[in-house]
KOLTOR-988900 format. One record per residue (C-alpha): residue in three letters; residue number from 0; x, y negated, z negated. Coordinates in steps of 0.1 Angstrom, whole numbers. Layout:
% residues N
[rec ala,NUM,[X,Y,Z]]
...
% end
This chain:
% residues 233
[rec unk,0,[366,-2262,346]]
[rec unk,1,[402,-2252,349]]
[rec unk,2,[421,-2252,379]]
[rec unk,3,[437,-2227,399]]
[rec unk,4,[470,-2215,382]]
[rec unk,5,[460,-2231,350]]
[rec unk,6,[445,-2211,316]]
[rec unk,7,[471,-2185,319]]
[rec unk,8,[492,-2195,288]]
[rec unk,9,[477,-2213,259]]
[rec unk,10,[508,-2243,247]]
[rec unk,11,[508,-2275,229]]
[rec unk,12,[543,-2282,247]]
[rec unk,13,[541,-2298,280]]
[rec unk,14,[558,-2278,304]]
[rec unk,15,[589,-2290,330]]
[rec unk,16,[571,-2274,363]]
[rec unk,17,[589,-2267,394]]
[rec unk,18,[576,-2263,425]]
[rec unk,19,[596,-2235,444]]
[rec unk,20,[595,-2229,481]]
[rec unk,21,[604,-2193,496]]
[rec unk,22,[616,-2187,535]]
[rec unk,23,[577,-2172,540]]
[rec unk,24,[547,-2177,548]]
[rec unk,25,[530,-2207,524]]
[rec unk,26,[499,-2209,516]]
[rec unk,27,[470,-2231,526]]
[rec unk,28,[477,-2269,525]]
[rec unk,29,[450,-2277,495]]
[rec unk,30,[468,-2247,472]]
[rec unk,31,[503,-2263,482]]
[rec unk,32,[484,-2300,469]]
[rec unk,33,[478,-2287,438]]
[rec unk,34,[507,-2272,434]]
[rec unk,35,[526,-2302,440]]
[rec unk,36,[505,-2325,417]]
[rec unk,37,[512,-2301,391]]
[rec unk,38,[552,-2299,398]]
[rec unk,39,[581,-2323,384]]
[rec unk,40,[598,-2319,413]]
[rec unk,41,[604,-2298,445]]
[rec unk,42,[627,-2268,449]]
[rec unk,43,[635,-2250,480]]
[rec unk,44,[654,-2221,485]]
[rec unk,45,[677,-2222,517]]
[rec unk,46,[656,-2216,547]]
[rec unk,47,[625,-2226,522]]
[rec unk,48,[633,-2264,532]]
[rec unk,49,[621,-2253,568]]
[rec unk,50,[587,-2242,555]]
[rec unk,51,[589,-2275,536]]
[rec unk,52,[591,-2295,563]]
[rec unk,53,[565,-2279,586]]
[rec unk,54,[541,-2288,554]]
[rec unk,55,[553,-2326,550]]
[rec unk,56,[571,-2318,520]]
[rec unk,57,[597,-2333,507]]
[rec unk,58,[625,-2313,481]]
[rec unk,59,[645,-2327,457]]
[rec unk,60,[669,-2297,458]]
[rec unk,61,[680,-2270,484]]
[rec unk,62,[695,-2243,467]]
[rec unk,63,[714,-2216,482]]
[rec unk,64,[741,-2204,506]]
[rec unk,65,[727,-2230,526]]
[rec unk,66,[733,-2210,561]]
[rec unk,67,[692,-2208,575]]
[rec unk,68,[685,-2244,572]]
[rec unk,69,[676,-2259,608]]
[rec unk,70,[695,-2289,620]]
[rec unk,71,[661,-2311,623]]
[rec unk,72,[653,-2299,580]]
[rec unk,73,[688,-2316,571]]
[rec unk,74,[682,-2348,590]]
[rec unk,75,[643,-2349,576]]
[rec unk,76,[659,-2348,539]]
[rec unk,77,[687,-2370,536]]
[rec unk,78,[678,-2376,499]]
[rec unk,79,[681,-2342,488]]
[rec unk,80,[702,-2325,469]]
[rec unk,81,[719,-2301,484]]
[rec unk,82,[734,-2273,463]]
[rec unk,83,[758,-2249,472]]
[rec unk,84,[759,-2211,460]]
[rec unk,85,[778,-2189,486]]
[rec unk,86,[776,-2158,461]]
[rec unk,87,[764,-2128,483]]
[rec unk,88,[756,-2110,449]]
[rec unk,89,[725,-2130,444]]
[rec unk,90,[692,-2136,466]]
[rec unk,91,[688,-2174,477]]
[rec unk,92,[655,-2173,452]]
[rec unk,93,[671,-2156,424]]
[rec unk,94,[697,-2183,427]]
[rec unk,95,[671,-2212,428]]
[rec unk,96,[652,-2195,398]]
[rec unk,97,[687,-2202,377]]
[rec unk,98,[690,-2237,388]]
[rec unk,99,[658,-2243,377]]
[rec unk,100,[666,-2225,344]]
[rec unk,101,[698,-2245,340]]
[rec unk,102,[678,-2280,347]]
[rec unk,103,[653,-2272,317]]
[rec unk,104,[624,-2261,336]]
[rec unk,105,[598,-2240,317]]
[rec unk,106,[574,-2232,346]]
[rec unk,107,[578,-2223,384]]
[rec unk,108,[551,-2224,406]]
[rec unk,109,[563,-2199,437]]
[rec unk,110,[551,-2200,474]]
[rec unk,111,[568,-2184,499]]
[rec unk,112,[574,-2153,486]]
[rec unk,113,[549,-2129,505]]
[rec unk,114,[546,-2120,535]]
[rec unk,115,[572,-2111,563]]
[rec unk,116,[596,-2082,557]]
[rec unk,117,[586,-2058,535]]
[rec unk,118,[616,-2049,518]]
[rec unk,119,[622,-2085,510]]
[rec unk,120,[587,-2089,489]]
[rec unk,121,[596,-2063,467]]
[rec unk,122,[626,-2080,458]]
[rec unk,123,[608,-2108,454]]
[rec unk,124,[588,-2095,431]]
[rec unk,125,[618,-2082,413]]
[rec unk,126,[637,-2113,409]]
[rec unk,127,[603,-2124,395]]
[rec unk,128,[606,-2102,364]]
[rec unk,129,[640,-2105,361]]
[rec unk,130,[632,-2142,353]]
[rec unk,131,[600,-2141,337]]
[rec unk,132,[614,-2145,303]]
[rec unk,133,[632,-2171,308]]
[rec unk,134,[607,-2197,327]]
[rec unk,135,[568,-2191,330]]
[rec unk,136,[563,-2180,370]]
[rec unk,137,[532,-2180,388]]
[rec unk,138,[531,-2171,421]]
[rec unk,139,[508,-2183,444]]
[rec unk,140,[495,-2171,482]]
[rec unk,141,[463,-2174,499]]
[rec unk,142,[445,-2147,484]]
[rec unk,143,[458,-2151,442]]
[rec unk,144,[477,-2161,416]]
[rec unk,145,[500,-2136,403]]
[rec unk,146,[523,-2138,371]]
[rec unk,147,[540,-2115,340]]
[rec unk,148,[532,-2111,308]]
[rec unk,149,[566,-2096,293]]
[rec unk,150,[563,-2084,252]]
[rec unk,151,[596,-2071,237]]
[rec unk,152,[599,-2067,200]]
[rec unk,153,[564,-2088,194]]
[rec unk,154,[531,-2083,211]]
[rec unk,155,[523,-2108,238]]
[rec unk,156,[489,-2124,244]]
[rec unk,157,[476,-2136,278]]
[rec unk,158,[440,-2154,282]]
[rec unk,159,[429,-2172,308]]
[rec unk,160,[393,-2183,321]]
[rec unk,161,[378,-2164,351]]
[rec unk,162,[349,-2164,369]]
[rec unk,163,[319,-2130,366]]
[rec unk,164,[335,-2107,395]]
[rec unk,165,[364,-2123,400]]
[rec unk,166,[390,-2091,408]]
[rec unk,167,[418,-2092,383]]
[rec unk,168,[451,-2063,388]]
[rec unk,169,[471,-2049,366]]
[rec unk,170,[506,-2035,370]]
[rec unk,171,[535,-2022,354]]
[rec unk,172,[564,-2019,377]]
[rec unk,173,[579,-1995,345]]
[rec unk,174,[559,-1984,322]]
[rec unk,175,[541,-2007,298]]
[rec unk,176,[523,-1994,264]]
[rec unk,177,[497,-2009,240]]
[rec unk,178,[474,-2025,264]]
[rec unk,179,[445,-2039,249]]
[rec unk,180,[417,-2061,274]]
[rec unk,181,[386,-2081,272]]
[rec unk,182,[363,-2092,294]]
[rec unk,183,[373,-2067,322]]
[rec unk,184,[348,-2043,331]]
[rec unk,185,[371,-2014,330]]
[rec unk,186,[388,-2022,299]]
[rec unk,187,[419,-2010,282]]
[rec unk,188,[422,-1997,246]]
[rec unk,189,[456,-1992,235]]
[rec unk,190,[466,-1975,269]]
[rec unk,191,[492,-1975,290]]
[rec unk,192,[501,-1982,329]]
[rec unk,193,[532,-1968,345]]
[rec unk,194,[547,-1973,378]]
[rec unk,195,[538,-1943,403]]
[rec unk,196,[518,-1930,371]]
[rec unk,197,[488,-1955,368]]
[rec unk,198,[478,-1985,379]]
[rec unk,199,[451,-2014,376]]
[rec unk,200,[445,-2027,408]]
[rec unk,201,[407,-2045,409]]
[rec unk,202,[393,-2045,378]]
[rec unk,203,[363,-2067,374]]
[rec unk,204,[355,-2099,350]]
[rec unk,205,[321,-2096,335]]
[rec unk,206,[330,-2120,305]]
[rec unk,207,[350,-2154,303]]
[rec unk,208,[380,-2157,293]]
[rec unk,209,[399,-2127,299]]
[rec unk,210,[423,-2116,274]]
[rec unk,211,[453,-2089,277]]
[rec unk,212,[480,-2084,246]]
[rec unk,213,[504,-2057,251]]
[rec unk,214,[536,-2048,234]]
[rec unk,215,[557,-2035,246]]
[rec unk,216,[569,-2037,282]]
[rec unk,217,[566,-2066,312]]
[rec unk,218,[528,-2062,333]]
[rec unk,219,[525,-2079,367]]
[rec unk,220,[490,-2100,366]]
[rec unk,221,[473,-2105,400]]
[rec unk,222,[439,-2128,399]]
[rec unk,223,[421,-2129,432]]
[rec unk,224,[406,-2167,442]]
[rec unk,225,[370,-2176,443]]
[rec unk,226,[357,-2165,480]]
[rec unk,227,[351,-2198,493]]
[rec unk,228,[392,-2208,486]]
[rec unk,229,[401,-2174,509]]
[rec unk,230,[415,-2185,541]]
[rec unk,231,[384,-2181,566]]
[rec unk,232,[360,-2180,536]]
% end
């Protein structure tokens, strides 16, 4: 049985993971366990150390223009590494995102990204794609795992192991062509999803695993967790 955030992406190349902490709301404490066993090493971004430290973890690098960071978060993490990009032009994410890139990480594992203002998810989400083909992201609340599958000139090929019902979205924050799927129960056959056009939200597993292949364009894959992970479930 595969974990949680595992079976997205089928490699015989071990993959540099990054854990990377958002200023939001984290998830709950055995998601953030897993996600740390998996991880190389801890990034947060900026006011993302304060989360840390409410959840007894520890970062290896702060990344950012460094102003949200509580007094009491720099004297828990002496050891850190503190790195300083004043830009205004970039998020404090999308400048953690090209640390990570620039250390030779090939996966991030993002918490903290949901929840709180509005405005600043979406961008989130944005900075997201932006990077998507240059490190393998999965982002992970409460409720799912979400992650891209981005095909340029050659088609791309997702498949990953699900569970009967489990409630699998499907988004295109563009306009993404040639989507073929298997094992949904509303399945696509060389269609297409567009933002503000047509969307996937809650298909249905009836058949593990799951595959989508798509070219070309960048799709937004949500996977819902099993009930009894839900907070309260």
């Amino acid at each position: 049985m595969q974990r949680e955030g595992e079976g997205f992406f089928q490699s015989f190349m071990p993959k540099r993971t990054a854990l990377i902490i958002a200023n939001s709301f984290l998830p709950a404490a055995s998601i953030l366990d897993e996600c740390r066993a998996r991880a190389e090493a801890i990034l947060c971004a900026d006011g993302g150390a304060n989360r840390a430290r409410e959840h007894w973890l520890v970062p290896d690098f702060i990344v950012g223009d460094l102003d949200s960071i509580l007094p009491e978060t720099r004297a828990a993490f002496p050891n850190a590494q503190y790195v300083h990009r004043p830009s205004q032009y970039a998020t404090d994410l999308e400048k953690t995102l090209q640390f990570a890139v620039e250390q030779g990480f090939n996966r991030a594992l993002l918490v903290g990204i949901s929840g709180l203002r509005f405005d600043h998810q979406i961008c989130n989400l944005n900075i997201a794609e932006k990077f998507c083909a240059q490190i393998e992201i999965e982002m992970h609340d409460d409720f799912g795992i979400g992650l891209f599958l981005s095909a340029q000139k050659a088609e791309a090929t997702m498949r990953f192991e699900a569970f009967v019902g489990q409630q699998v979205s499907l988004f295109a924050f563009r306009r993404a062509e040639g989507i073929f799927t298997e094992g949904l129960k509303y399945p696509l056959q060389d269609e297409a999803l567009e933002w503000a056009v047509r969307d996937g939200l809650s298909n249905e597993v009836i058949q593990s695993p799951v595959t989508i292949r798509m070219k070309p364009g960048t799709l937004f894959i949500y996977r819902v967790r099993e009930k009894k992970l839900l907070p309260n479930g």
